[in-house]
N, C-alpha and C positions, 0 to 999 in steps of 0.2 A: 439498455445501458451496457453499457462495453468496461472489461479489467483491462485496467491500466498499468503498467510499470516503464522502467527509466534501468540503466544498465547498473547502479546503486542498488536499487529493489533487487536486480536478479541478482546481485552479487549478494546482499544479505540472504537472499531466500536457498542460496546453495549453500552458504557460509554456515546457518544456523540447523539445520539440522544433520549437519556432520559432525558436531558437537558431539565429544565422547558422551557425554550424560545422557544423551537418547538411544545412546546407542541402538539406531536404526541401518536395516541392510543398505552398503550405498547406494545396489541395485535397484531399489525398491525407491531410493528416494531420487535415482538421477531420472523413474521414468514419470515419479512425479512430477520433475520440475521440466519434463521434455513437452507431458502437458499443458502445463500452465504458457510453457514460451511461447506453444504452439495455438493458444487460445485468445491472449491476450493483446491489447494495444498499445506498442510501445509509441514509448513518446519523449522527448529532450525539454527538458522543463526551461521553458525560455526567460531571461535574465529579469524580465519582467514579475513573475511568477516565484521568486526569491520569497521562501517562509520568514518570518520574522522571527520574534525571542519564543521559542516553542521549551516548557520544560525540559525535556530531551531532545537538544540539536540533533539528535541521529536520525528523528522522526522528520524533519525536514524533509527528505525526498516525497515522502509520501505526500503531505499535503502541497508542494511543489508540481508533482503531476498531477493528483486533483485537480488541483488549478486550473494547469495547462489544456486538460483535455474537456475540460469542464462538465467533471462526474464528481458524485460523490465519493467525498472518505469515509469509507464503512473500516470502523476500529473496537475493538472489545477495549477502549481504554478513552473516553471521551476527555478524559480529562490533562490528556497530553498535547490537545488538538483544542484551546481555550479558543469560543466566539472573538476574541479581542487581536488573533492572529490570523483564524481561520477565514474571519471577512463572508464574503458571498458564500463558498464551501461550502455545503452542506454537509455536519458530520454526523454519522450513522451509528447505531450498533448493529451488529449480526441481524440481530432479529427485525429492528427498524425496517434494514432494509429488505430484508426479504419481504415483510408488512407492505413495503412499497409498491414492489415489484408485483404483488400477489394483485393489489386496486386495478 
């Protein structure tokens, strides 16, 4: 299975821990995320692929490329991501999926 993001996900994922409350070295967090770009399968969530009423609109993208690239949504928060929106998706936790992965 391949990570997946969309240019949304990388805009939150540099957004959010430059956040003074964490205050983390930016050094430290830009070679994180040069990581991740450099690992991952970006993808353009096609119109089709459109999340429905998800408790937190913001969480849209994510289950949006799910969709798209048709992998699961691994979340520590299942409850943002309700079967009644998420359709086929298969939604994960951390551990879920590692358990998958390990079969």
């Amino acid at each position: 299975m391949q990570a997946v993001l969309d240019d949304r996900i990388a805009a939150e994922y540099a957004e959010v821990p430059a956040r003074p409350v964490f205050q983390l070295p930016a050094i430290e967090v830009d070679i994180a995320l040069a990581a991740i770009r450099a690992r991952v399968f970006w993808v353009e969530a096609a119109a089709g692929q459109r999340a429905g009423e998800l408790p937190d609109p913001d969480d849209a993208p994510f289950l949006e490329c799910a969709r798209t690239a048709g992998v699961p949504l691994v979340t520590g928060n299942l409850r943002h991501f309700p079967k009644s929106v998420a359709g086929k998706v298969p939604v994960l936790t951390p551990a879920q999926f590692v358990a998958l992965l390990e079969k």
